[in-house]
FILUM-660138 format. One line per 2 residues: their letters; for each residue x, y, z of C-alpha. Coordinates in steps of 0.02 Angstrom, whole numbers. Example, Ala and Ser with C-alpha at 12.3 -4.5 7.8 and 13.67 -1.06 7.14 Angstrom:
AS	615 -225 390 ~ 684 -53 357
***
This chain:
XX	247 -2288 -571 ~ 411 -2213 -534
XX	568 -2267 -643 ~ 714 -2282 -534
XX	881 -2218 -582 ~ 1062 -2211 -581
XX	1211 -2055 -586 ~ 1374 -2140 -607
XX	1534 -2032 -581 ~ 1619 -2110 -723
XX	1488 -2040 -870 ~ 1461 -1882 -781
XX	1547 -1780 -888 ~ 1576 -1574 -906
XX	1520 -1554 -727 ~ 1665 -1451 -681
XX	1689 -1365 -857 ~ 1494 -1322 -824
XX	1521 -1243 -652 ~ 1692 -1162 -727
XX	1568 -1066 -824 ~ 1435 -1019 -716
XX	1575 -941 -610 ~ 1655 -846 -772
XX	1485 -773 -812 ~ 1441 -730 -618
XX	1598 -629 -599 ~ 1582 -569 -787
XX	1507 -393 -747 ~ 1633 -369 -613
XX	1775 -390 -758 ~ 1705 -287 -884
XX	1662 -136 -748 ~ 1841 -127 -768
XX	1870 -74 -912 ~ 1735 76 -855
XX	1782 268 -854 ~ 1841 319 -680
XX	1669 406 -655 ~ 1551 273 -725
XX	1667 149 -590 ~ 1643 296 -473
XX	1452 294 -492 ~ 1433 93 -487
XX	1519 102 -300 ~ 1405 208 -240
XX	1240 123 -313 ~ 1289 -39 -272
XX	1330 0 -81 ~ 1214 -54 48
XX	1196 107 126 ~ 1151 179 -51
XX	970 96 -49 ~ 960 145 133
XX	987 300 70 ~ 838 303 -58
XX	695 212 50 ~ 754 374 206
XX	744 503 67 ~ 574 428 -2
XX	491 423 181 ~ 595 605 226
XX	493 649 57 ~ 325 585 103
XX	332 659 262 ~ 361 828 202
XX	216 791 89 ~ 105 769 230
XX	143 916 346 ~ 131 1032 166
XX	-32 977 144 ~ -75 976 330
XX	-3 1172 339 ~ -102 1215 206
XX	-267 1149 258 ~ -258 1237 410
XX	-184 1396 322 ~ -316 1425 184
XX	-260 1564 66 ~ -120 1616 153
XX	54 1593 47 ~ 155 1451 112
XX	334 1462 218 ~ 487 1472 94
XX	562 1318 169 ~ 434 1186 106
XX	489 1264 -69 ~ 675 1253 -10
XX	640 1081 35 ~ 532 1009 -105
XX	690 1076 -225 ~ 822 974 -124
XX	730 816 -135 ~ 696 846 -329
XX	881 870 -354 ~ 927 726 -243
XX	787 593 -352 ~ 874 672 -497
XX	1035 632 -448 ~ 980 457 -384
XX	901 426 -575 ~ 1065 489 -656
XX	1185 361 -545 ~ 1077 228 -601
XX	1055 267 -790 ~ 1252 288 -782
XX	1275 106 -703 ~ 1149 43 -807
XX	1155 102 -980 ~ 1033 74 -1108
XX	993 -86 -989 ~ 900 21 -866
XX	751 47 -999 ~ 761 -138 -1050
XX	632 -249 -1047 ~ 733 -383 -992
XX	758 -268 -845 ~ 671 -341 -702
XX	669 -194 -627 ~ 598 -92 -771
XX	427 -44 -692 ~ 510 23 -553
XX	653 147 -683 ~ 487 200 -796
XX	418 266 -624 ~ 561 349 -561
XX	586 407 -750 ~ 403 455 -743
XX	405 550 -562 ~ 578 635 -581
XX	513 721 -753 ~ 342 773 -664
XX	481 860 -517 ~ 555 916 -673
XX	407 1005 -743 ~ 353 1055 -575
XX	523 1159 -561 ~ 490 1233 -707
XX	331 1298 -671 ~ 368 1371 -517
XX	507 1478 -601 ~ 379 1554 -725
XX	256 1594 -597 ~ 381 1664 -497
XX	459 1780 -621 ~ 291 1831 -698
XX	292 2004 -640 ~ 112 2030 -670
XX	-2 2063 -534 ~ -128 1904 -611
XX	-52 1758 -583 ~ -129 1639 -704
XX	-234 1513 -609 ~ -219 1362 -738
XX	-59 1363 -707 ~ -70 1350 -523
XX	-208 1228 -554 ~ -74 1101 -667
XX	41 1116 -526 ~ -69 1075 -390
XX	-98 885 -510 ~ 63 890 -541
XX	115 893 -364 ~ -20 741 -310
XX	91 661 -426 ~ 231 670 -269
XX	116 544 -175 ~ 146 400 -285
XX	331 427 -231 ~ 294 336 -76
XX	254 163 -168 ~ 436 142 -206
XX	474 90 -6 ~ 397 -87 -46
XX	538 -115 -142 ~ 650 -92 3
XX	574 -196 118 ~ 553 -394 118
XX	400 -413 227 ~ 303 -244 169
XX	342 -302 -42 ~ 247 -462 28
XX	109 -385 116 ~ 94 -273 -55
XX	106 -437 -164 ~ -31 -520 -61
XX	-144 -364 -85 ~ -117 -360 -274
XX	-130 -563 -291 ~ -273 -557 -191
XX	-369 -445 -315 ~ -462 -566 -420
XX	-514 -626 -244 ~ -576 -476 -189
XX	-682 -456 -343 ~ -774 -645 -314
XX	-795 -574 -149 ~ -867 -414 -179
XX	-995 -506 -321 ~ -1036 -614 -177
XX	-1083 -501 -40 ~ -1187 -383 -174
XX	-1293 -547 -210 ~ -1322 -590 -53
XX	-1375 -392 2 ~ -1461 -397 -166
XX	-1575 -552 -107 ~ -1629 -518 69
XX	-1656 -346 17 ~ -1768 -375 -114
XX	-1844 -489 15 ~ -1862 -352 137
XX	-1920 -232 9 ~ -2075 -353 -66
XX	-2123 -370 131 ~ -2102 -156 144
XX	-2223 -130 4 ~ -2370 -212 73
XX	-2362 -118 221 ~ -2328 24 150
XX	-2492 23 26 ~ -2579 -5 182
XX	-2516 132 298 ~ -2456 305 263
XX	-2294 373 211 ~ -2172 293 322
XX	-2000 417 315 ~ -1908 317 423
XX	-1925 146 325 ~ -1881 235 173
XX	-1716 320 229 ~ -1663 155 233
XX	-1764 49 120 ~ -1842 164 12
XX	-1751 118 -162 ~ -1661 -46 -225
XX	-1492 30 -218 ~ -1529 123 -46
XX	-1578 -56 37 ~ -1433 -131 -13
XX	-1329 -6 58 ~ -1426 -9 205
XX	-1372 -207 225 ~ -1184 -186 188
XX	-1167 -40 314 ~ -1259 -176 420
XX	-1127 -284 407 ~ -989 -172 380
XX	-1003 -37 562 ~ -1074 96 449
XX	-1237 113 537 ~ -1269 -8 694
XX	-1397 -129 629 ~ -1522 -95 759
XX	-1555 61 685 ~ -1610 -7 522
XX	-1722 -152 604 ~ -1806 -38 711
XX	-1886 36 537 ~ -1946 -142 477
XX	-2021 -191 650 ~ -2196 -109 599
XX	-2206 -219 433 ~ -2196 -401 547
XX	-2138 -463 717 ~ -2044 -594 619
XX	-1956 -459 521 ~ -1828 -444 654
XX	-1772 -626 674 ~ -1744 -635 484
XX	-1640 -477 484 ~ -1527 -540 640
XX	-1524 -713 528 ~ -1455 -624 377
XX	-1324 -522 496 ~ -1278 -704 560
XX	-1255 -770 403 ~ -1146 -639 325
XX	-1034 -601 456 ~ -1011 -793 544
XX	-1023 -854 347 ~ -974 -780 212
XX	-861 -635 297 ~ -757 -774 377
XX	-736 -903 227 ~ -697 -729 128
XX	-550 -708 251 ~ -470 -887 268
XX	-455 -877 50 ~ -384 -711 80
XX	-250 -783 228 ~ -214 -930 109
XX	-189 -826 -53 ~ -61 -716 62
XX	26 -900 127 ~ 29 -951 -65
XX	119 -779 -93 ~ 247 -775 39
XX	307 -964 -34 ~ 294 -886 -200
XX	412 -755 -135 ~ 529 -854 -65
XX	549 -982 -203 ~ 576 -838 -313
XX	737 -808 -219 ~ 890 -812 -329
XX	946 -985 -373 ~ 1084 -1053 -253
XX	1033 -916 -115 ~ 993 -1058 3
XX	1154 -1158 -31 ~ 1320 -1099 -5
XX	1467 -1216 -129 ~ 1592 -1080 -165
XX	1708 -1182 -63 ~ 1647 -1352 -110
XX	1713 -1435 -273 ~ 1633 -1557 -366
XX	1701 -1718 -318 ~ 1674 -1668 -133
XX	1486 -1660 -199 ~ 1477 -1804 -266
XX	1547 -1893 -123 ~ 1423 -1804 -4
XX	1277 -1883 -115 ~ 1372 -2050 -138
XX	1299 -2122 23 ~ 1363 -2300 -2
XX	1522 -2262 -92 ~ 1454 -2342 -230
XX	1502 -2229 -381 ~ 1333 -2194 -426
XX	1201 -2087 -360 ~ 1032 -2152 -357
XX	879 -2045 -345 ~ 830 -2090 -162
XX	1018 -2030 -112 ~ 1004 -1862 -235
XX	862 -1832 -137 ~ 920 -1841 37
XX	1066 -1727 -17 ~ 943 -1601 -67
XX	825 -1601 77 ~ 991 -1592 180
XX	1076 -1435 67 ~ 935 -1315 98
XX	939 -1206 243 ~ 1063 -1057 283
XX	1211 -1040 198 ~ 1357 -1147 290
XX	1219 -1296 295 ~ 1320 -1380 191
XX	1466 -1365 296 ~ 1371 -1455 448
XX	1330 -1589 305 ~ 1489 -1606 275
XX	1531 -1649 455 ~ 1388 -1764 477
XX	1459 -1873 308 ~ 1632 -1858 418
XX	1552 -1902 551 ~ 1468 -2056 471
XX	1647 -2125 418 ~ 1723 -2104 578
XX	1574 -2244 611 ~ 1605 -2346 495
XX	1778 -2371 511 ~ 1767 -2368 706
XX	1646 -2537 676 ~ 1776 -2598 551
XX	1925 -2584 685 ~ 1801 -2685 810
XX	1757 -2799 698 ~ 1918 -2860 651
XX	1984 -2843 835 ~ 1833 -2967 877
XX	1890 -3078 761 ~ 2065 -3090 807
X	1989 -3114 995
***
C-alpha cells in the first residue's frame, strides 16, 4: 500500500542554500583554472573546444587509414622496401598522439591517471599506445643508423608486433560517437549472451550428430569405406562442424545430406527437420534476446546521461518551482502533483519553459471563470 504524502513550502528549508551550492561547485573548476599558468590555461582552451575532439576521432580514422593502405602496399609489394612517405607519415601522427596525450596530462594533472577518472581506461590506452609509437620511433632510428650490412631480424620482427599494436588505435572512435559507443556497448553487454548461445547451438549439433553418427556406423560396418560420408561425418568433432556450417552458409546443406542418403531414405527428412529447427528456432529466439539486451543498453545509455541534462532551471528559481508543482495553490506539494511536474520537466531543454506557459496559461483560466462568475452573479 502506498503512503501518501505532503511537501509544504513553509518546512522546506535550505532549498535555495542547497542549489547555491550545487552552482558554486559546478562553476568551481572554472574559478580555480584561473589561477592556472598562462600555458596550462592555454592548453585547457584547446582540449576543451569542440573542434579539439573532432580533431582526435579525424586523426584516429586519418591514422587507421594509413594503416590499411601500409599493409595493403606491402602485401602486394613483398620484399621490396616501402615508399619514404608512409615513414614520413606514421612519424607525424606519432608526434601529433603525443602532443594530444601531453594537452591532456597538462589539463588534467595527476587526475588523468585517477581512478576516480571515468575516463581512465581510455588515458591508460592512449598512455599505453603513445609509448608503443614511442618505442617504435626508437627502433627505427637504430635500424636505420646501423651501418652494418645485417640488419638484425629480431629487431624487425619486435617492430612488426609493435606496429599491430597501431590497430587498436582505431577503438578509441567509439568514444566519439553516441550511436557507434552504443552499438559497441550492446556487443560487449551482449557477451554473456553470446556464450549461453554458443553452449546452446554446440548441444544441439552435439545431439543430432551423434544421432547421425550411431545411424552412419551401421551402414558403414555393412558396406565399404564410404569417403564421402566421412569428409563430413567421419569424427565427433568433424560432424559437428559439418551441422554448424549447415546452419551457418559454410557449406550448402545439400551437400552434406547427399552423403547420409545411402544410410536411410528417412535420413533426409530428419536432417531438413534439424535445419528447421535451428534456424526457425533457436537462431531466431537467439536474436530477439540479443535485440532486447541492445534496447536494455541504449536506456541504460541514456539514463546514464548527466543528471539535469534533460531539464534546463538555470533561469528558474526556486519559488517559481515550487509554484509550477503547487497545482492547487495549496502550499504543499503532494506526491500525485510532484509527479506530474516530473513527467512534464523531462524532454529537451526549454521544456520547462513551455511548462511554464501552460501553468500561465491555466491561471489565465481560472481567473477568466472567476470574472464570469461574478459577472453572472451580479446579472
Amino acid at each position: 500500500m502506498r503512503l501518501p504524502w505532503k511537501l509544504e513550502k513553509t518546512k522546506v528549508t535550505g532549498v535555495k542554500e542547497i542549489v547555491a551550492k550545487f552552482t558554486e561547485s559546478r562553476s568551481k573548476g572554472d574559478e580555480s583554472s584561473e589561477s592556472w599558468p598562462a600555458w596550462r590555461r592555454w592548453a585547457r582552451t584547446i582540449v576543451i573546444a569542440p573542434s579539439f575532439e573532432w580533431f582526435c576521432a579525424s586523426l584516429i580514422l586519418l591514422c587507421a587509414l594509413l594503416i590499411g593502405t601500409e599493409a595493403n602496399w606491402n602485401i602486394q609489394n613483398i620484399g621490396s622496401a616501402p615508399p619514404a612517405i608512409f615513414r614520413i607519415l606514421n612519424t607525424a601522427f606519432n608526434f601529433l598522439f603525443a602532443l594530444e596525450l601531453v594537452l591532456r596530462i597538462l589539463v588534467e594533472g595527476l587526475g588523468f591517471f585517477s581512478f576516480y577518472n571515468q575516463s581512465i581506461h581510455w588515458n591508460v590506452m592512449d598512455a599505453a599506445l603513445v609509448a608503443v609509437a614511442i618505442v617504435e620511433e626508437v627502433i627505427l632510428v637504430m635500424v636505420a643508423a646501423s651501418a652494418e650490412s645485417s640488419v638484425d631480424l629480431s629487431g624487425l620482427k619486435v617492430l612488426r608486433m609493435l606496429r599491430l599494436a597501431r590497430i587498436l588505435r582505431v577503438v578509441k572512435v567509439v568514444r566519439f560517437f553516441s550511436e557507434l559507443r552504443i552499438m559497441v556497448n550492446g556487443v560487449i553487454g551482449s557477451a554473456r549472451s553470446l556464450c549461453w548461445a554458443l553452449l546452446l547451438i554446440m548441444l544441439v549439433n552435439f545431439l543430432f550428430g551423434v544421432f547421425f553418427m550411431q545411424l552412419s556406423i551401421d551402414y558403414l560396418e555393412e558396406t565399404s569405406q564410404d569417403q564421402a560420408l566421412m569428409k563430413y561425418f567421419g569424427s565427433l568433432p568433424r560432424t559437428m562442424m559439418t551441422l554448424y556450417q549447415a546452419i551457418s552458409g559454410g557449406i550448402d546443406w545439400d551437400n552434406a545430406v547427399v552423403t547420409l542418403l545411402p544410410v536411410t531414405w528417412i535420413i533426409e527428412y530428419i536432417f531438413a527437420a534439424y535445419i528447421f529447427f535451428t534456424i526457425f528456432c533457436c537462431l531466431n529466439i537467439i536474436t530477439g534476446i540479443f535485440v532486447d539486451n541492445a534496447k536494455a543498453l541504449k536506456v541504460a545509455d541514456l539514463e546514464n546521461m548527466p543528471l539535469g541534462s534533460g531539464i534546463n532551471t538555470d533561469t528558474t528559481n526556486t519559488d517559481e518551482l515550487w509554484q509550477l508543482f503547487d497545482f492547487g495553490e495549496s502550499g504543499y506539494i503532494d506526491q500525485d502533483e510532484f509527479a506530474i511536474g516530473i513527467k512534464q520537466f523531462h524532454g529537451q531543454a526549454r521544456s520547462i519553459d513551455l511548462y511554464k506557459l501552460r501553468k500561465e496559461m491555466r491561471d489565465v483560466s481560472k481567473s477568466v471563470k472567476r470574472i464570469a462568475s461574478v459577472l453572472s452573479f451580479d446579472g
